[in-house]
N, C-alpha and C positions, 0 to 999 in steps of 0.2 A: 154346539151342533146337536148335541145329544137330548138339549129341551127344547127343540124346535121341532121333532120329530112326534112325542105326543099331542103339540097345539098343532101339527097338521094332521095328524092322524083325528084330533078330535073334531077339528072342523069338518073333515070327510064326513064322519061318520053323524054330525049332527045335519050334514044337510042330505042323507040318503034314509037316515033310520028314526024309527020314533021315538018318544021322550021314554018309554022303559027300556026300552035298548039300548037308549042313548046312553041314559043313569049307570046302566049296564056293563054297559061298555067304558063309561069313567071308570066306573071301579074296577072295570079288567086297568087298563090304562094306569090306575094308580097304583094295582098291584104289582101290573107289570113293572113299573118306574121305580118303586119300592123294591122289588126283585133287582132291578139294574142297578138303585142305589147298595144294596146289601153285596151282589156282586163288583161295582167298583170298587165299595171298602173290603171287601174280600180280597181284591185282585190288589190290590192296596198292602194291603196285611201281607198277603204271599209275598208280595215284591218283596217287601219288609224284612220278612223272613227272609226271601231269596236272598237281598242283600248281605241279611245279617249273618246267612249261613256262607254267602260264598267270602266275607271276612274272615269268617270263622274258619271254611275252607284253604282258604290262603295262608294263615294264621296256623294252621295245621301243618299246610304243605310245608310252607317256610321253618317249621319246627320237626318236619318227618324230613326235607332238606340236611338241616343241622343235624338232626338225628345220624341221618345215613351217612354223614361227611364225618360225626362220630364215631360209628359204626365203624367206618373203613378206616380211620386211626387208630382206631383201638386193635380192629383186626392187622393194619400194618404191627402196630404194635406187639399184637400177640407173636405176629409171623417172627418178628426181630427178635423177641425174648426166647421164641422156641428156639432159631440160628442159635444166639446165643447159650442157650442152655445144652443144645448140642454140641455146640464149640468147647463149652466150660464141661461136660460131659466125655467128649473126646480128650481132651487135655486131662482130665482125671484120670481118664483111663490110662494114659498113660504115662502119666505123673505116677499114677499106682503103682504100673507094670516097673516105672525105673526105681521107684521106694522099696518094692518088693525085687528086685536084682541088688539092689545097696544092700537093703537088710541080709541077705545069702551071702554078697562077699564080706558085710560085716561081720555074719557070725562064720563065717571063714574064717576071718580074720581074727578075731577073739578067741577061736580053736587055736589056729596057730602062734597066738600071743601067749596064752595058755599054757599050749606045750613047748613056748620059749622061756616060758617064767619057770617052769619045773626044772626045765634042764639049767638056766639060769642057779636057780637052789639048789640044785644038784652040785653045779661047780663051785656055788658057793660054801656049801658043805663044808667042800672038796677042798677049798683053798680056804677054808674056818681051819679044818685039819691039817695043813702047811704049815700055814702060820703060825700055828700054837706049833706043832713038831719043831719049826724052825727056831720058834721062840726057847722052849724049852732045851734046844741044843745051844742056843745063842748065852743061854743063863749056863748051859752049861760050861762051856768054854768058858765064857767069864769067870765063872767059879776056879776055872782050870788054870787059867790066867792070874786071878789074884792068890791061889794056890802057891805057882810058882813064882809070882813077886814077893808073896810072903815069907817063902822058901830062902828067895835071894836077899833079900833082905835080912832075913835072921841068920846066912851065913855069912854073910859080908860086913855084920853087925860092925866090927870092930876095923874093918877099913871105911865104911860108912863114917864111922865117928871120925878117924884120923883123917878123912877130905880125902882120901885116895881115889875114892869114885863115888857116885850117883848112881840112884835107878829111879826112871820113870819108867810111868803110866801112863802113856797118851794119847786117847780116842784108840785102846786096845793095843796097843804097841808096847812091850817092853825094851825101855833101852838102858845099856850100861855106858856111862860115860867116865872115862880114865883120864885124867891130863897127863900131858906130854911128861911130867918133872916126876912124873912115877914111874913111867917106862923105858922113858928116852934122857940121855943127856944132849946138852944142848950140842947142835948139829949133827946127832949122832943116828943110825935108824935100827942098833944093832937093841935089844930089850935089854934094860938093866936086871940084875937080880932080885932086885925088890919089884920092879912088875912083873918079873915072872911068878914071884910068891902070889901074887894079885890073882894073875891069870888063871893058877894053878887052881887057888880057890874058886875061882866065875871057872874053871870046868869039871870040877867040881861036880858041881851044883847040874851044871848042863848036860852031865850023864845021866840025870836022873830024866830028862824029858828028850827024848830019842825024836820027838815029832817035830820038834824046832829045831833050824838052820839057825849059824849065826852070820850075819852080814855085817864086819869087821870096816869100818869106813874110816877113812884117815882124813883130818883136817888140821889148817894151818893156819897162821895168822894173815897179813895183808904184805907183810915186810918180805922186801924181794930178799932173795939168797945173795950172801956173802959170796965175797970172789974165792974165798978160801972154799968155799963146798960148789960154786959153780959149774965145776970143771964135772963132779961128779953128779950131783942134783940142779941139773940150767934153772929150774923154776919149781914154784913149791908144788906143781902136780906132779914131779917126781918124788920130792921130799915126801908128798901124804900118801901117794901110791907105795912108796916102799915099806915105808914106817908100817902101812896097815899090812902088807904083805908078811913082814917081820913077826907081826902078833899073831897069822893066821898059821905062821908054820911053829911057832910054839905051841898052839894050842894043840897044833896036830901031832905033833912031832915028840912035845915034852909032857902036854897034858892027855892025849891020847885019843882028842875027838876025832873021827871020821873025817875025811878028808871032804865028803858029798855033803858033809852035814856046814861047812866055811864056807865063805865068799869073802874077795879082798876087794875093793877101791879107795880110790881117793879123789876127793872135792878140793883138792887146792884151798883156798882161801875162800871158797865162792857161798858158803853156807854156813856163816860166821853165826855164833849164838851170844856174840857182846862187842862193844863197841871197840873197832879197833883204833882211836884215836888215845884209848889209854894204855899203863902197861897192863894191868887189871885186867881188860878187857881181852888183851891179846893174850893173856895167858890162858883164859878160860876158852878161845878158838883154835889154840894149840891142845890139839885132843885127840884121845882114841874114841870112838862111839860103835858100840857094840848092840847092833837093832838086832833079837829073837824073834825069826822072822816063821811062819810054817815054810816043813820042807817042801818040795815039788811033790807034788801029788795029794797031800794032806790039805783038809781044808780047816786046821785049826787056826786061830787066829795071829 
């Protein structure tokens, strides 16, 4: 359409105009065509561009799109991390505030551990100083104890030897043990004269320590009583209760202790120290047993 418009333009004008006008007028005509040709490859090229810009355009949007969908994750993002740092913020604070009320009742607490521990040491001192007092009285007594087994011992020397008696020492206990065949004859509860020489000597000895009690125990074998003493001793807790009774009122009566300072009983058979299946044995259960015991109120041993 566009080259039909100069070949009718130029036939117009060749059949209205002369040959310089004519010539003239081609070359307007082929300027002008030249012009239209420069402007379609222009309008050409623009398009070009146009096209190229508005890919490039789109290309952008769809990347300023992405951008902004970025954008508003990132910014959700920020939003959630600030919560959160306010959350982690607030919870510090007072995770703080309850570290700092621990630490106050702690070092309360470490005050009054403190001045538990002192007083603690205090009584411990205190009962350092007992014990040693206790200890040193306890050494003492013992000294006072094997003092007086010493004592008894080196006067009794010579009944010792002849079997007439024993003395132990046992976890603090002094005891004097007599058999029956030195004080008593057989069935008898009356003291013969050779235990009272015995007696005489054990008190003796037991004037010298006013703070011990003696507790006189009577013991017997396992052999029931004869019908001949039946009548007067039914069973042997009569026979060991007299017997010990009989050596209590000697010692008071003919050796001169204190009457406060005796005790009498009697164990029957019941706390034998040898086997009563022999005679051996049973002799050695037929006995007097003299425990030194502290008197009431003393705390010697």
């Amino acid at each position: 359409m566009r080259t039909l418009v100069p070949l009718v333009f130029f036939l117009l004008l060749s059949a209205c105009v002369g040959k310089e006008t004519y010539e003239r007028k081609v070359q307007e005509s082929e300027q002008f065509q030249q012009s239209l040709n420069n402007a379609e490859t222009r309008i050409s090229q623009l398009e070009a561009q146009k096209s190229a810009l508005e890919e490039q355009s789109s290309a952008l949007n769809d990347k300023l799109i992405a951008q902004l969908k970025k954008n508003s994750e990132l910014h959700q993002t920020l939003l959630s991390e600030r919560a959160g740092r306010d959350r982690l913020e607030q919870t510090f604070s007072g995770r703080e505030n309850e570290m700092q009320q621990q630490l106050e009742e702690m070092s309360q607490t470490n005050t009054e551990l403190l001045t538990r521990i002192a007083q603690l040491q205090q009584e411990n001192a205190g009962l350092k100083a007992q014990i040693e007092a206790e200890r040193l009285a306890r050494e003492e007594k013992l000294a006072k104890l094997k003092d007086t087994y010493d004592q008894l011992v080196g006067a009794l020397e010579q009944e010792i030897q002849r079997g007439e008696l024993t003395i132990t020492n046992l976890k603090g206990q002094l005891s004097v043990n007599l058999p029956n065949k030195i004080l008593f004859d057989s069935g008898k509860t009356a003291v013969r004269a050779e235990g009272i020489k015995v007696l005489r000597s054990l008190g003796d000895i037991m004037n010298k320590f006013p703070d011990k009690a003696l507790l006189v125990e009577g013991h017997t074998d396992n052999v029931k009583i004869s019908s001949r003493l039946a009548e007067t001793y039914p069973t042997n807790w009569e026979l060991s209760t007299a017997r010990a009774n009989s050596v209590v009122h000697v010692l008071q009566d003919q050796v001169g202790l204190p009457g406060e300072r005796l005790v009498a009983a009697g164990y029957s058979a019941y706390r034998p120290v040898a086997d009563n299946d022999t005679e051996e044995g049973r002799a050695q259960n037929r006995r007097i047993q003299i425990q030194l015991v502290p008197m009431p109120g003393s705390e010697s041993p």
